[in-house]
N, CA, C and O atoms as a GROMACS GRO file, in nm:
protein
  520
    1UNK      N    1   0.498   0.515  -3.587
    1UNK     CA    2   0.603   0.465  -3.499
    1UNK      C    3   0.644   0.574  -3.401
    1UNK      O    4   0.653   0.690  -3.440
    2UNK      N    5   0.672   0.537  -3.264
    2UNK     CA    6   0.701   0.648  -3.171
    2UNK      C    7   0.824   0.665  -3.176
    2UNK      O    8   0.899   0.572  -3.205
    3UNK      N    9   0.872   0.808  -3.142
    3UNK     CA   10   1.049   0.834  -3.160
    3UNK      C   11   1.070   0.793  -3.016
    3UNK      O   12   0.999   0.795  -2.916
    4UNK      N   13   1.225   0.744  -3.049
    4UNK     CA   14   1.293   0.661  -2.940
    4UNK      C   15   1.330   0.790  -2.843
    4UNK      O   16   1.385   0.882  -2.904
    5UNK      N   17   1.315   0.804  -2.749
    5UNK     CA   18   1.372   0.886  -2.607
    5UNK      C   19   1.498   0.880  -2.612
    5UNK      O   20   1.565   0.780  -2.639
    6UNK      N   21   1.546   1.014  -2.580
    6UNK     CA   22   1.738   0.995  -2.590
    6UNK      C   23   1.775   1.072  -2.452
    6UNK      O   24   1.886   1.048  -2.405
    7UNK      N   25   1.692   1.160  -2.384
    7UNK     CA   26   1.747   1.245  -2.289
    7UNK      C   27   1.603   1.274  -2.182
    7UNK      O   28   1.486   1.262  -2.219
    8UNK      N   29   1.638   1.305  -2.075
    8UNK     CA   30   1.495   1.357  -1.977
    8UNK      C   31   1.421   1.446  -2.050
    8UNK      O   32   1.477   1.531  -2.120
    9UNK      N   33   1.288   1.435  -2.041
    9UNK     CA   34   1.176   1.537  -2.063
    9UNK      C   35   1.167   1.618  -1.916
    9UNK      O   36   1.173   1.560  -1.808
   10UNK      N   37   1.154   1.763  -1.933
   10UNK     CA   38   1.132   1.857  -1.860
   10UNK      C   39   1.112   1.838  -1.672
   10UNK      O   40   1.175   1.880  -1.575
   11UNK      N   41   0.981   1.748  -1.693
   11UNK     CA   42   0.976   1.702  -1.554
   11UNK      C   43   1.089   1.654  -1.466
   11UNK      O   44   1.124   1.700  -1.357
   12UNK      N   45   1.153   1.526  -1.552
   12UNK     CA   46   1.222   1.430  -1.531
   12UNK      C   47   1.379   1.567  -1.472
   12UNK      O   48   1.429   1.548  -1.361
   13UNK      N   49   1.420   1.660  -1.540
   13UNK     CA   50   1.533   1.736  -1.561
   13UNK      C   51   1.504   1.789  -1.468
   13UNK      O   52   1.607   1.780  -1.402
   14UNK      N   53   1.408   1.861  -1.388
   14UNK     CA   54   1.337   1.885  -1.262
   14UNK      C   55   1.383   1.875  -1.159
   14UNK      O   56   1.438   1.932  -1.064
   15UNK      N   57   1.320   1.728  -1.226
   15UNK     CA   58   1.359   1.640  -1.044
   15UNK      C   59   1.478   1.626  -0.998
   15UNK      O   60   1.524   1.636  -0.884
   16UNK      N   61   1.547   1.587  -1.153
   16UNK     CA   62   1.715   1.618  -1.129
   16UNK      C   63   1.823   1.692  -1.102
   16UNK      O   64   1.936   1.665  -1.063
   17UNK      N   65   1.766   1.792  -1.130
   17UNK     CA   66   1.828   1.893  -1.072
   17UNK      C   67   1.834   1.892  -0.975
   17UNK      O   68   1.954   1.911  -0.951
   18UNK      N   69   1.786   1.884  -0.893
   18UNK     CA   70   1.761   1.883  -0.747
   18UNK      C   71   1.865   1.782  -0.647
   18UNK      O   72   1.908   1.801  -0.533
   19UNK      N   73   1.883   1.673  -0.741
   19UNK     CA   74   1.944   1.585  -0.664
   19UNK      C   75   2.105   1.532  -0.762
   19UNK      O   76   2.175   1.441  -0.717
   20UNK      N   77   2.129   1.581  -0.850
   20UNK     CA   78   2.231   1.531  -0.925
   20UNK      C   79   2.333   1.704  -0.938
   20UNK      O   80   2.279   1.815  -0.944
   21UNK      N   81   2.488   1.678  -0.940
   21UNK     CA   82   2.557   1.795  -0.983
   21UNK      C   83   2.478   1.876  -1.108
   21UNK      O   84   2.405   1.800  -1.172
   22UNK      N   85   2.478   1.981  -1.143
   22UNK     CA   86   2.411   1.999  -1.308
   22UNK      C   87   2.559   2.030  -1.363
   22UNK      O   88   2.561   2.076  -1.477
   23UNK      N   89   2.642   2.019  -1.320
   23UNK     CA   90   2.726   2.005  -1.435
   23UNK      C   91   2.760   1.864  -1.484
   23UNK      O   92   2.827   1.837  -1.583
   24UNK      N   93   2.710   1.793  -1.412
   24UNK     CA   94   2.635   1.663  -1.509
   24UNK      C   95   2.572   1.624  -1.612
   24UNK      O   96   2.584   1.517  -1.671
   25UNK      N   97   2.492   1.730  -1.639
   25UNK     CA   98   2.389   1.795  -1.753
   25UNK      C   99   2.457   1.796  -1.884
   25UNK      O  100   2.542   1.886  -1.886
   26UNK      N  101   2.450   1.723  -2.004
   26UNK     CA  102   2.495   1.749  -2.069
   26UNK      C  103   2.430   1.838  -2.212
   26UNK      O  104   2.484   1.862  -2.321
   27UNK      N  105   2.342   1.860  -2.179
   27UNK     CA  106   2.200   1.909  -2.244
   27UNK      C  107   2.136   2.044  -2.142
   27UNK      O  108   2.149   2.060  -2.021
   28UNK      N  109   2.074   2.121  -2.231
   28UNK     CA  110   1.966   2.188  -2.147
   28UNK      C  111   1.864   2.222  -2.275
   28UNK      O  112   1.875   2.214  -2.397
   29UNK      N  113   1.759   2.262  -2.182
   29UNK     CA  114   1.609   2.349  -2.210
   29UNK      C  115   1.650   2.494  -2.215
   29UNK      O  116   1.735   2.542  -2.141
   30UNK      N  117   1.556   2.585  -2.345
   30UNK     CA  118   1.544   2.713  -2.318
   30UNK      C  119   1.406   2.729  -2.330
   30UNK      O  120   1.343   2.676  -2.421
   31UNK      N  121   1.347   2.811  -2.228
   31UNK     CA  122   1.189   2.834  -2.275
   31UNK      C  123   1.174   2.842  -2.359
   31UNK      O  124   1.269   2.834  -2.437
   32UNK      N  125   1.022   2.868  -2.416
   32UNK     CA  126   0.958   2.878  -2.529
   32UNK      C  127   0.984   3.000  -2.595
   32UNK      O  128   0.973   3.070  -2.494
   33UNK      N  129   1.012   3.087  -2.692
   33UNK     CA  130   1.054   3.210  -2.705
   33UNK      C  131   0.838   3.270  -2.723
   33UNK      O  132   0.822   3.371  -2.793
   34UNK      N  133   0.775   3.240  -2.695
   34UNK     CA  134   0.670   3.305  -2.768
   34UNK      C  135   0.597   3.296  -2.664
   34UNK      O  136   0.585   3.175  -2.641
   35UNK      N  137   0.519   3.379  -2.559
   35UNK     CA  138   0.430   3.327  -2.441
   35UNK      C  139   0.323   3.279  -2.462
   35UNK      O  140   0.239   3.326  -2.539
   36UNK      N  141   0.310   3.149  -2.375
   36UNK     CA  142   0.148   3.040  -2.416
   36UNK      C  143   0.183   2.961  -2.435
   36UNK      O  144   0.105   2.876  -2.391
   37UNK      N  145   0.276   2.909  -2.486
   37UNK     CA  146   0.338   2.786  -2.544
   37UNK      C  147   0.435   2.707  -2.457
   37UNK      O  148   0.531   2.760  -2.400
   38UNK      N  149   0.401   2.566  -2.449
   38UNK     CA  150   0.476   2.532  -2.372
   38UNK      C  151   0.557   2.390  -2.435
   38UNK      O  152   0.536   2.276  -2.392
   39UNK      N  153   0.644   2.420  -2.532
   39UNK     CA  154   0.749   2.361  -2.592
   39UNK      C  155   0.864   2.425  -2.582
   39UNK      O  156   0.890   2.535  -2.630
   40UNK      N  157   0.972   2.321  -2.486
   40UNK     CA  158   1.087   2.357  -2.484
   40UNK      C  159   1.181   2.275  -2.568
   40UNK      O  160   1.171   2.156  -2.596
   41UNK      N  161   1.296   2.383  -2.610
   41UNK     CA  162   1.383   2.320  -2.689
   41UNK      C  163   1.484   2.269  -2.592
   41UNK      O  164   1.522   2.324  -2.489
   42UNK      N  165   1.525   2.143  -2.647
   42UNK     CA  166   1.692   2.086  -2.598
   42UNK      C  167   1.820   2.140  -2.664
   42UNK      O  168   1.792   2.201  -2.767
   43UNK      N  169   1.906   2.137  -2.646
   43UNK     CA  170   2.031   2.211  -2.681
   43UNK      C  171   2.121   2.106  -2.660
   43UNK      O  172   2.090   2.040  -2.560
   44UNK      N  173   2.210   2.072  -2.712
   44UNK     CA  174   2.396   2.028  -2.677
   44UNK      C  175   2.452   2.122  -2.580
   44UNK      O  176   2.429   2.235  -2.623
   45UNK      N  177   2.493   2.124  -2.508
   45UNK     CA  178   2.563   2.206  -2.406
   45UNK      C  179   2.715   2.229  -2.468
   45UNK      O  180   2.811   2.153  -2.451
   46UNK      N  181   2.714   2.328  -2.531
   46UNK     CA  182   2.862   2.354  -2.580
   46UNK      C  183   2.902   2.450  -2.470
   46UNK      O  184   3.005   2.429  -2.407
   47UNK      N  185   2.832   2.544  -2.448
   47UNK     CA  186   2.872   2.627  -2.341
   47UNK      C  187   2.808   2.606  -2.147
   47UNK      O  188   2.688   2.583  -2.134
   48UNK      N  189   2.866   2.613  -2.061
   48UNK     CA  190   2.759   2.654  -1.952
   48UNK      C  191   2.683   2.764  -2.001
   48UNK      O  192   2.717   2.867  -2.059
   49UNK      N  193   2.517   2.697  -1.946
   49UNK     CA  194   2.466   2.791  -1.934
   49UNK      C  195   2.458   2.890  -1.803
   49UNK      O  196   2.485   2.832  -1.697
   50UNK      N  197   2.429   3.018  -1.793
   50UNK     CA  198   2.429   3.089  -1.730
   50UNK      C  199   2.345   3.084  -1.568
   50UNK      O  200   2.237   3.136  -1.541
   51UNK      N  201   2.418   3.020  -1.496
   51UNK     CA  202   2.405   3.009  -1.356
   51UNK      C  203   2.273   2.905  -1.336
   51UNK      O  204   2.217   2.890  -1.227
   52UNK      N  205   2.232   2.834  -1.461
   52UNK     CA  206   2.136   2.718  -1.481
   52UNK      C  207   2.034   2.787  -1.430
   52UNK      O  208   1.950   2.720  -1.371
   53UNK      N  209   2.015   2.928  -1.440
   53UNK     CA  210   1.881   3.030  -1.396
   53UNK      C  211   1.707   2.932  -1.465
   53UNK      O  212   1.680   2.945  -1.584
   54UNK      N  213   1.630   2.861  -1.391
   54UNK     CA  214   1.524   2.809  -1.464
   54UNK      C  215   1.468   2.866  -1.591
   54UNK      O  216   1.444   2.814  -1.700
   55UNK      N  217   1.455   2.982  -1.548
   55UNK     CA  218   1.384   3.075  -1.671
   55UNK      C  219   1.470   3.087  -1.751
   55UNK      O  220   1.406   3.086  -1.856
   56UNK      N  221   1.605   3.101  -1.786
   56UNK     CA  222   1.689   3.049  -1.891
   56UNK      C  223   1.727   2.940  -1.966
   56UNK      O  224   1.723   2.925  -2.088
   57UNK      N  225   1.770   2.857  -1.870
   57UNK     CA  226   1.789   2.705  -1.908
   57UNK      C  227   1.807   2.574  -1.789
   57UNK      O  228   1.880   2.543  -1.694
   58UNK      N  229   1.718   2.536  -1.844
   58UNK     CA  230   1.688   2.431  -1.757
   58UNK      C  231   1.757   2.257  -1.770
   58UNK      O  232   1.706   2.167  -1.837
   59UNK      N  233   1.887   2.244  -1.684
   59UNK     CA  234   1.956   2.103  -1.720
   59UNK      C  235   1.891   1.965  -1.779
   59UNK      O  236   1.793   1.904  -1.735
   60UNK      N  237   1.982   1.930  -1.904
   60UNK     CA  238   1.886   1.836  -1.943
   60UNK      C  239   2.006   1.689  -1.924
   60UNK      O  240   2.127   1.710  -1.912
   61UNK      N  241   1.957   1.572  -1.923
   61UNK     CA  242   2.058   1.494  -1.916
   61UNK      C  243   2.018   1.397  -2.045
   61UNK      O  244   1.900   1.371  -2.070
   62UNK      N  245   2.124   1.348  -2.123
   62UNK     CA  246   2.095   1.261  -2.236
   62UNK      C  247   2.110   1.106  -2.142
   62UNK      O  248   2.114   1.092  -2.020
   63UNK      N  249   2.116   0.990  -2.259
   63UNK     CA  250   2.079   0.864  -2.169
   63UNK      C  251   2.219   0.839  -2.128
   63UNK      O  252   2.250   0.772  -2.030
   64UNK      N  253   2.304   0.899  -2.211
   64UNK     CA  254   2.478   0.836  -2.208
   64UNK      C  255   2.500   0.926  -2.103
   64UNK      O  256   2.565   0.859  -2.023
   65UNK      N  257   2.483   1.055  -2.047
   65UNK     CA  258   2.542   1.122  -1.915
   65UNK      C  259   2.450   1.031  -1.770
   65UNK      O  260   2.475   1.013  -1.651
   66UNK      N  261   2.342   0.993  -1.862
   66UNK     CA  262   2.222   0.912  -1.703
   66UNK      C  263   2.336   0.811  -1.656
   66UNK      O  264   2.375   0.796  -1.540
   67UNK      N  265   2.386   0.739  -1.780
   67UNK     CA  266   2.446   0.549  -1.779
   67UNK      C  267   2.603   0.599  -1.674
   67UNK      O  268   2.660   0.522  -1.597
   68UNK      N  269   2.639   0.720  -1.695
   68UNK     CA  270   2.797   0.773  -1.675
   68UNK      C  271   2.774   0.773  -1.523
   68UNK      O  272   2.846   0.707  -1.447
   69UNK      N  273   2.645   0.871  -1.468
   69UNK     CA  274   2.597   0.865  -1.342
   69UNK      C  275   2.591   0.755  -1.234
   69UNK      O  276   2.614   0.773  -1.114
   70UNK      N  277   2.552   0.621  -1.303
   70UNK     CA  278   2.512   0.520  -1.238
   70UNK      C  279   2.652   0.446  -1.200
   70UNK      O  280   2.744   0.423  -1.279
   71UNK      N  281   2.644   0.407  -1.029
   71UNK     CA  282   2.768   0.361  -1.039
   71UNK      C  283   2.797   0.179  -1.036
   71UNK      O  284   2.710   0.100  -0.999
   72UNK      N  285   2.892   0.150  -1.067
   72UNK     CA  286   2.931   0.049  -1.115
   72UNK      C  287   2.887  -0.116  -0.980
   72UNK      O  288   2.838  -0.228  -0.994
   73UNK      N  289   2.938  -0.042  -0.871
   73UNK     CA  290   2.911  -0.086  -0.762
   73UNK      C  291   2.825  -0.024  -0.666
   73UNK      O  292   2.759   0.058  -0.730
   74UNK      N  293   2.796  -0.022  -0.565
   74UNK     CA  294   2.692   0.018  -0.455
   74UNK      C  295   2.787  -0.007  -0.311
   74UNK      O  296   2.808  -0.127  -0.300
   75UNK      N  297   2.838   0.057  -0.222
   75UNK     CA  298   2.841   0.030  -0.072
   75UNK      C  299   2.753   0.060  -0.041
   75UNK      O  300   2.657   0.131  -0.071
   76UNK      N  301   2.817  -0.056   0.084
   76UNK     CA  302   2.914  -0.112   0.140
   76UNK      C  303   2.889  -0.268   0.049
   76UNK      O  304   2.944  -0.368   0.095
   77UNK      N  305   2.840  -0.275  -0.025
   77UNK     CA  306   2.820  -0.394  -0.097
   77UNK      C  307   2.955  -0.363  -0.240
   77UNK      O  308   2.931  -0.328  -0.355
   78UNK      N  309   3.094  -0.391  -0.178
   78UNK     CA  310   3.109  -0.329  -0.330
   78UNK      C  311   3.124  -0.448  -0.373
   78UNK      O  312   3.225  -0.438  -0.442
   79UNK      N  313   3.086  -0.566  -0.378
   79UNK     CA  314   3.123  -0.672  -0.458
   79UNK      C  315   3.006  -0.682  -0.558
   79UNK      O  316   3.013  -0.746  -0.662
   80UNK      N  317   2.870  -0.592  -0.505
   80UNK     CA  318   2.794  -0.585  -0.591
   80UNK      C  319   2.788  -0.510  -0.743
   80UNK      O  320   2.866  -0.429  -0.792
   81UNK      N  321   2.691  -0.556  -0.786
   81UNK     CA  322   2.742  -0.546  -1.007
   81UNK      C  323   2.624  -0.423  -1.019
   81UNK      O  324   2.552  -0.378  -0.930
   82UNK      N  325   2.633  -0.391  -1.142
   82UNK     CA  326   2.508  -0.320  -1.180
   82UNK      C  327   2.486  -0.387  -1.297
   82UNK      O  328   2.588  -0.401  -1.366
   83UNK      N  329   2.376  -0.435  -1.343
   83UNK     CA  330   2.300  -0.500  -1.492
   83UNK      C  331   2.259  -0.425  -1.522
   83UNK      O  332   2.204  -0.344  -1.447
   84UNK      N  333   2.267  -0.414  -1.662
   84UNK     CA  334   2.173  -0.364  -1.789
   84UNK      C  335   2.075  -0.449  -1.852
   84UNK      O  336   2.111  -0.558  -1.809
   85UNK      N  337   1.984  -0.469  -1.918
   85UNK     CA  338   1.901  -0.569  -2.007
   85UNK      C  339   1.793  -0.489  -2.040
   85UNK      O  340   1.747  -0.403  -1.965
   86UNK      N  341   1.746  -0.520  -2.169
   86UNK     CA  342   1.688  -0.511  -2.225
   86UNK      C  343   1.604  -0.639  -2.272
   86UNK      O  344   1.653  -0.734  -2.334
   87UNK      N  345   1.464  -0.624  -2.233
   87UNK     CA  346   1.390  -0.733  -2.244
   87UNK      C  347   1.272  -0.744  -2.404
   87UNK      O  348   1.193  -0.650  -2.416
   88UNK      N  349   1.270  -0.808  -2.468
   88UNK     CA  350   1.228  -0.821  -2.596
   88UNK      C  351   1.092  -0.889  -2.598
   88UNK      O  352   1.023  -0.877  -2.700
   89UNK      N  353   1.054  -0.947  -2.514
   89UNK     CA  354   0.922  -1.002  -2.495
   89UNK      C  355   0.855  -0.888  -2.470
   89UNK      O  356   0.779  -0.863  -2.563
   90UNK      N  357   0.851  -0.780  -2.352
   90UNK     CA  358   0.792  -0.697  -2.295
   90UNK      C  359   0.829  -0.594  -2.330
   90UNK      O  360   0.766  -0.499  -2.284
   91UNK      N  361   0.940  -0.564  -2.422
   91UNK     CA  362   1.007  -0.454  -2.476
   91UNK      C  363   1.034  -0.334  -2.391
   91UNK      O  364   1.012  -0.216  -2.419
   92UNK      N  365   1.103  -0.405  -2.244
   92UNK     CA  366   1.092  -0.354  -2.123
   92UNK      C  367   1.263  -0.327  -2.138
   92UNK      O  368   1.328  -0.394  -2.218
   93UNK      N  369   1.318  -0.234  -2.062
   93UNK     CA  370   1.442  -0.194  -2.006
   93UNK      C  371   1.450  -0.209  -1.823
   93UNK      O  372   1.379  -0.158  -1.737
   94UNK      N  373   1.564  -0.299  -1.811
   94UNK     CA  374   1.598  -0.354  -1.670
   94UNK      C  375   1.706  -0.279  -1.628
   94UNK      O  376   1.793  -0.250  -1.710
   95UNK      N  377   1.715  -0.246  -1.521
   95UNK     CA  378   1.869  -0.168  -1.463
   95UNK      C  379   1.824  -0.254  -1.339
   95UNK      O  380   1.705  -0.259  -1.306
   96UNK      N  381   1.940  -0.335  -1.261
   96UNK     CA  382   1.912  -0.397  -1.166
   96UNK      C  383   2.089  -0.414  -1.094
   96UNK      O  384   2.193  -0.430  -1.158
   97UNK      N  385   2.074  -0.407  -0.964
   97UNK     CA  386   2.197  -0.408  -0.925
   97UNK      C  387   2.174  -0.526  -0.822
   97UNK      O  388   2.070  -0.536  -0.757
   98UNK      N  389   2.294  -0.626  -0.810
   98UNK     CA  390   2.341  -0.724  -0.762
   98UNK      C  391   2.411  -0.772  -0.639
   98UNK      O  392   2.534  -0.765  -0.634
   99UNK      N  393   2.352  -0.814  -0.553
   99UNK     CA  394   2.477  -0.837  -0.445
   99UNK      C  395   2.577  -0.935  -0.463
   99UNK      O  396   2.567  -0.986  -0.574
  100UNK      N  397   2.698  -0.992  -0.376
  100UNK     CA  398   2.790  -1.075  -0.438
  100UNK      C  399   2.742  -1.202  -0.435
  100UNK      O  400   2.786  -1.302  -0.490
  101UNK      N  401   2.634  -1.186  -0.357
  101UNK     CA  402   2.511  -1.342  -0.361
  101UNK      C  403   2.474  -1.384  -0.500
  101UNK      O  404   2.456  -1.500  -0.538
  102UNK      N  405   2.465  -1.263  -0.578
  102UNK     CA  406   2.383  -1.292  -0.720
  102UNK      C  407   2.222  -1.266  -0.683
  102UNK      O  408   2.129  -1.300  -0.756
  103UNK      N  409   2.212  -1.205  -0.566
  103UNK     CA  410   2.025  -1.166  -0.530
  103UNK      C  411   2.049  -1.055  -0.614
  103UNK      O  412   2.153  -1.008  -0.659
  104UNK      N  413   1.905  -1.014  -0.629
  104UNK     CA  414   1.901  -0.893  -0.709
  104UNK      C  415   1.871  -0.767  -0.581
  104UNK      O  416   1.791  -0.812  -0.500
  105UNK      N  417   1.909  -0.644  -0.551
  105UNK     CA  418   1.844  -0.584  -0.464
  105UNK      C  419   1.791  -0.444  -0.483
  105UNK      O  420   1.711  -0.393  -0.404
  106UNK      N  421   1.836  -0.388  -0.582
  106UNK     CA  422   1.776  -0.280  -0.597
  106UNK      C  423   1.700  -0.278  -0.782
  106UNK      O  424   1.788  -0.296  -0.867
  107UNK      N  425   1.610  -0.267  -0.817
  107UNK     CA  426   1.552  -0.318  -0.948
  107UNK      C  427   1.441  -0.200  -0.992
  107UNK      O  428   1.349  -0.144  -0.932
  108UNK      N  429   1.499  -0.192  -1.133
  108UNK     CA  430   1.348  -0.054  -1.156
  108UNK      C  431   1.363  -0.097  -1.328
  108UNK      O  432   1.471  -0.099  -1.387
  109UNK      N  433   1.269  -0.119  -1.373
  109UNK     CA  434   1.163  -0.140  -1.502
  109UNK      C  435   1.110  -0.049  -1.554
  109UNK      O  436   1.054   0.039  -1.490
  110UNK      N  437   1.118  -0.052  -1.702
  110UNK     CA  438   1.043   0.079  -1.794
  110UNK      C  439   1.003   0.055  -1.904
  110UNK      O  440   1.018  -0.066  -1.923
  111UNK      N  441   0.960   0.102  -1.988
  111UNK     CA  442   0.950   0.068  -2.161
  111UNK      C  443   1.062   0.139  -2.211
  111UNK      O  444   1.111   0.103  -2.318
  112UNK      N  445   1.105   0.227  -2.153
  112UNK     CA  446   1.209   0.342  -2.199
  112UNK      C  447   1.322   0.324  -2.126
  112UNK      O  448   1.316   0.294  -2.007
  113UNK      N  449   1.448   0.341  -2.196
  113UNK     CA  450   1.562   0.312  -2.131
  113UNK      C  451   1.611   0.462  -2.048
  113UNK      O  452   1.675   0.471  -1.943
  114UNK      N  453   1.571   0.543  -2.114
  114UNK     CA  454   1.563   0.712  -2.039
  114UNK      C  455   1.499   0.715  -1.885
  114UNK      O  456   1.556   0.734  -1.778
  115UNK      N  457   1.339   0.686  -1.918
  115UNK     CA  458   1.304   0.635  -1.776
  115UNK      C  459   1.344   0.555  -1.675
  115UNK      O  460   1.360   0.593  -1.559
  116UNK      N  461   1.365   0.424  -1.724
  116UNK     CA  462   1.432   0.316  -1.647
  116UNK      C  463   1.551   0.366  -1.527
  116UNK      O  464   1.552   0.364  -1.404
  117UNK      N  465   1.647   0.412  -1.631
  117UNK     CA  466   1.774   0.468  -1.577
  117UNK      C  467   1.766   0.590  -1.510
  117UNK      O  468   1.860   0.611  -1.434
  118UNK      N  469   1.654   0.706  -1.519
  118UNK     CA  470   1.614   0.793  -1.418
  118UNK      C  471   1.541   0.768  -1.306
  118UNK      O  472   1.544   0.818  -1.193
  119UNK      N  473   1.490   0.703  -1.342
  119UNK     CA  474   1.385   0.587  -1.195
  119UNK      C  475   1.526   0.510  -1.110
  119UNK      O  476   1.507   0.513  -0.989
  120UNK      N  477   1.608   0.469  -1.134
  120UNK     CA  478   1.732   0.412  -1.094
  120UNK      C  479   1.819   0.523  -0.990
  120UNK      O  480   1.842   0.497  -0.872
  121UNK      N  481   1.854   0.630  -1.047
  121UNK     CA  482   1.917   0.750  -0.995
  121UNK      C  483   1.821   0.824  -0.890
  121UNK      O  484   1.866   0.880  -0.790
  122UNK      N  485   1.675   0.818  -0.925
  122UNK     CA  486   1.607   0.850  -0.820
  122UNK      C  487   1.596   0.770  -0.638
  122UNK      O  488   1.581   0.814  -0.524
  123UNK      N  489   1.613   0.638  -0.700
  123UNK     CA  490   1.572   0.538  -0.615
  123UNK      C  491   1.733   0.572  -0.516
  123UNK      O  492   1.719   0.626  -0.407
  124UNK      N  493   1.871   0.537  -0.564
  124UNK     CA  494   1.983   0.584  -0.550
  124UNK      C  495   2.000   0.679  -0.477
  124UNK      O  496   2.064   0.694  -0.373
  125UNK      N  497   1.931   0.752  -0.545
  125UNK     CA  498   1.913   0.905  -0.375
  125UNK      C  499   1.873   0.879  -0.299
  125UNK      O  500   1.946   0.861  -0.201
  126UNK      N  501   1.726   0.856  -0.286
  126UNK     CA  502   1.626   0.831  -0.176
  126UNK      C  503   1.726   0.696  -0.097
  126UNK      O  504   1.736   0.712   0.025
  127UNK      N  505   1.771   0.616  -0.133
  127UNK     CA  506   1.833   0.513  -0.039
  127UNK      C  507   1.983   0.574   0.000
  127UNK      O  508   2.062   0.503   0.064
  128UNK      N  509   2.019   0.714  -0.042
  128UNK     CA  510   2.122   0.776  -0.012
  128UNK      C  511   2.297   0.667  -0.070
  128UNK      O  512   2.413   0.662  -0.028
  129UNK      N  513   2.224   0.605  -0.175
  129UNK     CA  514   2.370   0.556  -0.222
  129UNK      C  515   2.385   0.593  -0.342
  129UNK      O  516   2.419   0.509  -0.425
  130UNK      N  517   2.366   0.712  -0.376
  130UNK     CA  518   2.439   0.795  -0.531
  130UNK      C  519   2.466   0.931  -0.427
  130UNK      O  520   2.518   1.033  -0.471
   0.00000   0.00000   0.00000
């Protein structure tokens, strides 16, 4: 059985960085302590880490800081919704946001609810409404 995803993998924390506050981050990466190896550990963020230096620690986001991110509405559409679903046939995760029409207009699909909801925040940037 595969373990369920709870927070970004490395790449994903990456990309985010880039485009999200990191004190958003509620998680981080510390390198590998041993050179060659490329397993990083996740952490709880009890403390900031230190100036989020890469080679120290690298921001991680869990799924509950991704869901906190996403906003409720979208302008200039604010009558528009944001959906959640989870689909059981396809064992797919939906994040889809709504105009006050009930059209769907912005929509991103995953197997993973981690992905789903980072594919969401990505899309959000690039259309400059997060």
């Amino acid at each position: 059985m595969e373990a369920i995803k709870s927070y970004t993998d490395i790449e994903q924390s990456k990309v985010l960085a880039k485009i999200l506050p990191l004190e958003s981050a509620d998680m981080y990466y510390t390198p590998p302590l041993v050179k060659g190896h490329t397993v990083y550990i996740p952490h709880l963020k009890r403390r900031f880490p230190i100036d989020w230096d890469i080679e120290k620690a690298i921001p991680c986001w869990s799924l509950a800081a991704l869901r906190n991110l996403l906003p409720p509405a979208i302008k200039p559409n604010k009558d528009s919704y944001l959906f959640e679903s989870h689909n059981t046939f396809d064992n797919s995760w939906v994040y889809r946001y709504y105009n006050e029409d009930g059209a769907s207009y912005l929509y991103c699909k995953n197997t993973n609810e981690v992905d789903a909801c980072v594919a969401m925040i990505i899309k959000l940037h690039e259309q400059k409404l997060l």
